[in-house]
VEXFI-243767 format. One record per residue (C-alpha): residue number from 1; residue in one letter; y, x, z. Coordinates in pm, whole numbers, always signed. Each point is the difference from the previous one (the first is absolute). Layout:
% residues N
NUM,A,Y,X,Z .
...
***
This chain:
% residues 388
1,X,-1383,+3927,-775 .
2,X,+341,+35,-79 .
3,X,-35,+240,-278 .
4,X,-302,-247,-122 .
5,X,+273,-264,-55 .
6,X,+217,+192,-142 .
7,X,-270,+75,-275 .
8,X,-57,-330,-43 .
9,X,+337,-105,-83 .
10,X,+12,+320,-238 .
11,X,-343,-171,-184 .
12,X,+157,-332,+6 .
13,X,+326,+127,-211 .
14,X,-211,+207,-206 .
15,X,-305,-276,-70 .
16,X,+19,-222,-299 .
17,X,-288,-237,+49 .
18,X,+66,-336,+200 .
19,X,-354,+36,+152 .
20,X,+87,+366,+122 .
21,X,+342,-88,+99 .
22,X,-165,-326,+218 .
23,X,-282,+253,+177 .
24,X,+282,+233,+125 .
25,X,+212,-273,+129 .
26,X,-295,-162,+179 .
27,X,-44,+422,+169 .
28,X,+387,-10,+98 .
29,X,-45,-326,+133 .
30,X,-295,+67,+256 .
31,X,+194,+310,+91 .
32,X,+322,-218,+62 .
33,X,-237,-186,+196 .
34,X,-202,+248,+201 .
35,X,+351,+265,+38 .
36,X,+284,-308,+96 .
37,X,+299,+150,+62 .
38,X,-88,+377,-13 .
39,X,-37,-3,-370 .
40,X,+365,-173,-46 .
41,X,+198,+334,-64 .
42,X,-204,+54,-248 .
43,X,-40,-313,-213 .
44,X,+374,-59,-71 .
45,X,+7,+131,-330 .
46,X,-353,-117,-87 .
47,X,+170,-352,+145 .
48,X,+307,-2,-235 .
49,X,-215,+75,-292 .
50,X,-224,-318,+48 .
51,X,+308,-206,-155 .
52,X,+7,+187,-268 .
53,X,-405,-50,-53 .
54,X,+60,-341,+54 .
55,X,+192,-28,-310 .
56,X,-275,+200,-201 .
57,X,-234,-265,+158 .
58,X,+137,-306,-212 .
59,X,-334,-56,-177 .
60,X,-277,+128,+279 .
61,X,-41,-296,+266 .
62,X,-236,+220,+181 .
63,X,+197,+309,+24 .
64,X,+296,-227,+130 .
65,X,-257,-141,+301 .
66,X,-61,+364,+101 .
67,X,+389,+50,-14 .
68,X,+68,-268,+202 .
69,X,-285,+76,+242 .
70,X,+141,+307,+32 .
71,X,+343,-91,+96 .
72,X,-141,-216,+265 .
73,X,-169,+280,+175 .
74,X,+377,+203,-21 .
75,X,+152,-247,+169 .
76,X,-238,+6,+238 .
77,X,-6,+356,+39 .
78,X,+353,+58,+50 .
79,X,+85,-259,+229 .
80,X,+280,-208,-181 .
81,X,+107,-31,-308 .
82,X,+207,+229,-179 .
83,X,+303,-153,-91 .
84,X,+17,+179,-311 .
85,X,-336,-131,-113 .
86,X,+77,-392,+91 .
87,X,+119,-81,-314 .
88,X,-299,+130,-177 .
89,X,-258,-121,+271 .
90,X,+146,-399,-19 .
91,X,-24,-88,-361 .
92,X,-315,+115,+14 .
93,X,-127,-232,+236 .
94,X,+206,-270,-192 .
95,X,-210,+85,-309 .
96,X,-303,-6,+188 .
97,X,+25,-267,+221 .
98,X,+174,-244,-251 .
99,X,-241,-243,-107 .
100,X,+147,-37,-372 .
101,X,-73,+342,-73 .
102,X,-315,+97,-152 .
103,X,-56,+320,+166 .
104,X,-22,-203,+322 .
105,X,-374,-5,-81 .
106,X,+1,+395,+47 .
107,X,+256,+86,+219 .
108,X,+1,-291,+232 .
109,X,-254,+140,+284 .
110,X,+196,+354,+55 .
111,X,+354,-178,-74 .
112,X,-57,-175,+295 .
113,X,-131,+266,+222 .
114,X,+347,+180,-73 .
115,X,+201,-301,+35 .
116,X,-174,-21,+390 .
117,X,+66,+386,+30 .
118,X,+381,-37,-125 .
119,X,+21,-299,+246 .
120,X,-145,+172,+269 .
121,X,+237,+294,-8 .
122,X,+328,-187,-85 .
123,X,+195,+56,+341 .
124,X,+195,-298,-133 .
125,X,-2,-274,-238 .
126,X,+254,-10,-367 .
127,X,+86,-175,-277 .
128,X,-271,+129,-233 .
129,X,-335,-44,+268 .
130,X,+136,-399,+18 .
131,X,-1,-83,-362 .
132,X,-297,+217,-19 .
133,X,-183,-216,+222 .
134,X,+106,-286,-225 .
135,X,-342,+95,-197 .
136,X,-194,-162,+303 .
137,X,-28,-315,-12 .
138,X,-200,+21,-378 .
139,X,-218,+251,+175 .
140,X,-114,-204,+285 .
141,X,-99,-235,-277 .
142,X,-127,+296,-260 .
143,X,-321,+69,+162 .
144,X,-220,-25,+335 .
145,X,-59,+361,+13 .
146,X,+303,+147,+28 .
147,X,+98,-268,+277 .
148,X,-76,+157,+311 .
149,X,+247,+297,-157 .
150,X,+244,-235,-66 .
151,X,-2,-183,+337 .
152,X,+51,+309,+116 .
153,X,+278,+135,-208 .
154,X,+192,-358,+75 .
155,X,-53,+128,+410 .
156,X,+144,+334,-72 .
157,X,+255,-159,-226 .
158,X,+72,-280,+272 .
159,X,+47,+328,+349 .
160,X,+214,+202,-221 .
161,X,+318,-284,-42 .
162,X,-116,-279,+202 .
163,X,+321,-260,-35 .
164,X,+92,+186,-334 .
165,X,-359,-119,-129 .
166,X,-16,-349,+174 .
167,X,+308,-126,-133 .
168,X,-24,+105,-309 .
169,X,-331,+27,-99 .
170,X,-189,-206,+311 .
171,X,-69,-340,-157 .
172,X,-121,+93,-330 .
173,X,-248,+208,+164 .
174,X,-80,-294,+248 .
175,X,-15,-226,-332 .
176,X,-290,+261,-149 .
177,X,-167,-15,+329 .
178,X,-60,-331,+57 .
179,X,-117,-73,-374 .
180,X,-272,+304,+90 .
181,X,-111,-102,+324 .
182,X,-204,-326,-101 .
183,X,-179,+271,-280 .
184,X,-67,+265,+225 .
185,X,-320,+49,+141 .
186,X,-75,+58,+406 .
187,X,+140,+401,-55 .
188,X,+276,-20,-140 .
189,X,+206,-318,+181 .
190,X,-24,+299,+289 .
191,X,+187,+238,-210 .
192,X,+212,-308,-108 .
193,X,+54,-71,+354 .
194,X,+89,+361,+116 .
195,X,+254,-11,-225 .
196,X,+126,-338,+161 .
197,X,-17,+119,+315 .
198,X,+244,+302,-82 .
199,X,+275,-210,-103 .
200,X,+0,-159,+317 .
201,X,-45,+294,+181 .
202,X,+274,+219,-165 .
203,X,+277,-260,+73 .
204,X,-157,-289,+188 .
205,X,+259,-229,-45 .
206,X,+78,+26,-343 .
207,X,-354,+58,-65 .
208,X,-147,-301,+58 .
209,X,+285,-188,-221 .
210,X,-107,+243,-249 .
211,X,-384,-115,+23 .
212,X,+97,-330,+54 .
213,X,-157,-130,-373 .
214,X,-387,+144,+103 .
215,X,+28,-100,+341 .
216,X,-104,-355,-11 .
217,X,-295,+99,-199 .
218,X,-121,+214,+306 .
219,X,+50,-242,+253 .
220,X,-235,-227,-252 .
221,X,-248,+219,+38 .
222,X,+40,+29,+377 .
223,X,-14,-425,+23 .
224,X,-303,+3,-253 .
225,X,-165,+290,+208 .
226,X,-66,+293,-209 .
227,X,-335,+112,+92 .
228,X,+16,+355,-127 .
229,X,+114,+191,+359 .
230,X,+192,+286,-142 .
231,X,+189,-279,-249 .
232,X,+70,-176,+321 .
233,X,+71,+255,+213 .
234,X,+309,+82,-260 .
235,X,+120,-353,-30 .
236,X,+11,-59,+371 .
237,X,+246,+339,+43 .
238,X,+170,-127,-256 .
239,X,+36,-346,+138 .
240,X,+95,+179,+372 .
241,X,+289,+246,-148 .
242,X,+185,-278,-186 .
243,X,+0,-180,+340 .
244,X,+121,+289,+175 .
245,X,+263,+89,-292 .
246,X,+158,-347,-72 .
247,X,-105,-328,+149 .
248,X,+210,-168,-253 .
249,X,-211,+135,-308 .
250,X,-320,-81,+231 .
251,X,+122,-358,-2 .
252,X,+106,+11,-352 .
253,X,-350,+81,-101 .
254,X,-178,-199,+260 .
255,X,+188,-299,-188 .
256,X,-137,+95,-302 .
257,X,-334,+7,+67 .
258,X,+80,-372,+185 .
259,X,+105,-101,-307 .
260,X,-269,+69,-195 .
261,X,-234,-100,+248 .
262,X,+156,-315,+23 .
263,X,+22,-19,+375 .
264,X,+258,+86,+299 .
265,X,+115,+335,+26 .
266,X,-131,-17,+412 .
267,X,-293,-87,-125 .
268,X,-47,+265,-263 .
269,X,+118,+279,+210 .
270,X,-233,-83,+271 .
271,X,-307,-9,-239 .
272,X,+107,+389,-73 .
273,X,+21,+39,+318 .
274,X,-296,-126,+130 .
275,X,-160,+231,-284 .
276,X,+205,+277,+115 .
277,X,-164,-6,+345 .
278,X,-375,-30,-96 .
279,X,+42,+261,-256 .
280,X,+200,+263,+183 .
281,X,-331,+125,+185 .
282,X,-93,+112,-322 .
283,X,+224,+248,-90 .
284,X,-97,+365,+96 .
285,X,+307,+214,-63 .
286,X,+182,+56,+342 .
287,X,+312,-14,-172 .
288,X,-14,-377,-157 .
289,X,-167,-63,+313 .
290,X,+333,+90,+180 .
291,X,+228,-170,-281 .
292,X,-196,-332,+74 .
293,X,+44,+49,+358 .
294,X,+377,-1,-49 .
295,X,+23,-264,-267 .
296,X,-267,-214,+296 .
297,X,+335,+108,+246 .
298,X,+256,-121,-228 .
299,X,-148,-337,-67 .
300,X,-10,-64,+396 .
301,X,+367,+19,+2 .
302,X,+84,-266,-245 .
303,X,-98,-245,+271 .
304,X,-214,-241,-240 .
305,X,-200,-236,+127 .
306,X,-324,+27,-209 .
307,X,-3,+384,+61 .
308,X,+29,-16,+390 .
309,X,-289,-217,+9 .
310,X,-184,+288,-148 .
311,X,+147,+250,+268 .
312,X,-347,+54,+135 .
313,X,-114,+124,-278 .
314,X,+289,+194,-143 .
315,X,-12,+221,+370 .
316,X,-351,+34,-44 .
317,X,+78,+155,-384 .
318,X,+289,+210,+183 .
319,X,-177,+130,+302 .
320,X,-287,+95,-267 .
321,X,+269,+234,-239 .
322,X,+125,+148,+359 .
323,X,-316,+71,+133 .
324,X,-94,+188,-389 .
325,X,+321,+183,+0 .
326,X,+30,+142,+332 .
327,X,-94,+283,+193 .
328,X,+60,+158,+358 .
329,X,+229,+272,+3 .
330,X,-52,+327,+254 .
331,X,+218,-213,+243 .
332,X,-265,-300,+12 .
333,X,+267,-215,-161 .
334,X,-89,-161,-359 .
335,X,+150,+93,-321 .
336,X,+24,-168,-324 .
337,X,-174,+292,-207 .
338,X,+212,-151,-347 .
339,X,+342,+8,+146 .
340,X,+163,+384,-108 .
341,X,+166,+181,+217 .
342,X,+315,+200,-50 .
343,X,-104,+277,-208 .
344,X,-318,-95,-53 .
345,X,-132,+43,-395 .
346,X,-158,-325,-119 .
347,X,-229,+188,-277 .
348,X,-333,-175,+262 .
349,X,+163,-363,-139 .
350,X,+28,+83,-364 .
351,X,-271,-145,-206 .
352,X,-25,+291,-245 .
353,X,-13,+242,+328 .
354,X,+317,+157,-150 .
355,X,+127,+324,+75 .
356,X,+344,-58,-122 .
357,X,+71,+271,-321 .
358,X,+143,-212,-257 .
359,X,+351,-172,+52 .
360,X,-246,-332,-16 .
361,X,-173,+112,+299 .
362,X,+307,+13,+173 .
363,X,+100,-336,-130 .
364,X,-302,-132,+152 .
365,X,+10,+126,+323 .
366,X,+350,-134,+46 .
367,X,-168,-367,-53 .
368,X,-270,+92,+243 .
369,X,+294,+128,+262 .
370,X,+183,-366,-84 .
371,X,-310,-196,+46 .
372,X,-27,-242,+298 .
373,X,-357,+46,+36 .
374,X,+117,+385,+93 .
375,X,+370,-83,+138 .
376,X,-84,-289,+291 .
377,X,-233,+31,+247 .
378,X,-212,-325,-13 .
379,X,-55,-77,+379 .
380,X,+431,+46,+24 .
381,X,+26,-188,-253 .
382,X,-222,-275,+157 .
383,X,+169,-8,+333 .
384,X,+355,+4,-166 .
385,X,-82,-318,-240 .
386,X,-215,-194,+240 .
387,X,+119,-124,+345 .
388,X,-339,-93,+208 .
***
């Protein structure tokens, strides 16, 4: 194999024809691909000729799509990215990604692909990955299909710097959001709200201030009660962390949504509520199941009238999550099967069933390590907050 690489790179100095040069490229890919790591030691001359093929590829969109294609599956293959090859690799994805260009109509699919692999394997954020991502906010707009990619990219973006990216970058992101939300059909206001929910979840406190312009829009949708369950299931996590991060952005928002309803903020918040607690049988996934059962905790101890009438009902709700989350243990004594102990690797709680390769995965399983749903046991947590 590695002498078959080798060769190819020797054909792809010698050919002359863009449609020749293309075919091999596509061959070194798959074996970049298939070989990972093990073929490294012997790309790195192949790798610092691609600039130099780059240049010859002025005039050859498609030839310049393989290149970049290619690239991707280096960066990939090797693990990180060679510092030596950053400045190449980034104004590459500028060209492709920036929606004034004309070759974004070419390049745009596999420019994004290595801007996610680039982002993946950046142990830290710099200078040049922030302006970089200053291309988003056109692309969200650009087109539907790259969206999901470019939720995506904003998530990685988002793990890597967390405060770095919120402060600087957080509310004109939030701004794009909420203009895309009221467009987006049933699918993508998930992948919208995913990307919500990381902000809070990265730094819950300044999270929620950061997500503070779409939030009011979500608890609308909770008070006009979205029918679609996974929709719902989203906005009601969403409504539950920014309780549990800040009760003064909870109120902020809460206000809003008064406001616009024209009515009392006690009376708004308990017509959320009230949705909140009819709904929350609906939502499958243990885990939201668990972060409802806290947020159902946390109202308890704001000692509000309207919510202690509904007491009844907000145990019943609890002792439903407790019973779904818990198990007996060898000693007979029950366990909370979501809380992780010391040591214990949280790839059963990741989403994507991660095994943790990339410098993302590790990002990710930091978030799941921070999480309250996998940090507080939820019958402690019960006893500590309530006094029966």
């Amino acid at each position: 194999m590695f002498n078959a690489f080798d060769l190819l790179f020797t054909l792809l100095k010698e050919g002359s024809e863009c449609e020749t040069k293309m075919q091999i490229l596509n061959v070194m890919c798959l074996l970049l691909e298939r070989m990972g790591s093990n073929i490294v030691p012997h790309s790195k001359t192949f790798v610092q000729y691609l600039p130099h093929l780059w240049q010859e590829s002025e005039d050859h969109n498609m030839l310049r799509c393989a290149i970049v294609a290619t690239l991707a599956e280096f960066v990939k293959a090797f693990g990180s990215v060679p510092e030596d090859l950053t400045h190449f690799l980034l104004p590459i994805i500028q060209m492709g990604t920036n929606t004034n260009e004309s070759s974004i109509v070419y390049l745009l699919e596999d420019a994004l692909d290595l801007w996610t692999a680039v982002l993946e394997y950046s142990p830290t954020m710099t200078n040049e990955l922030m302006q970089l991502f200053n291309n988003m906010p056109s692309l969200l707009d650009y087109t539907t299909e790259t969206l999901r990619t470019c939720l995506y990219i904003s998530l990685v973006h988002l793990l890597l710097a967390p405060e770095w990216v919120m402060r600087s970058q957080g509310n004109q992101l939030m701004s794009i959001c909420v203009s895309l939300m009221s467009d987006l059909k049933n699918e993508g206001v998930v992948m919208l709200m995913r990307l919500v929910d990381s902000f809070i979840r990265a730094i819950p406190g300044l999270g929620s201030e950061t997500v503070m312009p779409i939030l009011p829009k979500i608890f609308d949708r909770i008070y006009e009660g979205e029918e679609y369950p996974l929709v719902m299931s989203m906005f009601m996590c969403i409504f539950g962390r920014t309780l549990l991060s800040s009760h003064e952005v909870f109120n902020r928002v809460i206000a809003e949504v008064a406001r616009d309803k024209n009515e009392n903020e006690q009376v708004t918040l308990i017509k959320i509520f009230d949705i909140f607690l009819t709904r929350m049988s609906n939502v499958a996934q243990l885990d939201q199941r668990k972060l409802l059962g806290l947020t159902l905790i946390n109202f308890l101890t704001t000692q509000s009238t309207p919510i202690l009438q509904r007491f009844n009902k907000i145990m019943s709700n609890i002792v439903e999550v407790l019973n779904d989350i818990s198990k007996a243990a060898d000693d007979g004594a029950y366990v909370d099967t979501l809380f992780l102990l010391e040591g214990q690797c949280p790839s059963n709680f990741d989403e994507y069933g991660s095994c943790y390769k990339t410098d993302h995965d590790q990002r990710k399983k930091q978030l799941i390590l921070n999480d309250p749903v996998h940090t507080i046991v939820l019958k402690d947590y019960l006893q500590s907050q309530v006094r029966f």
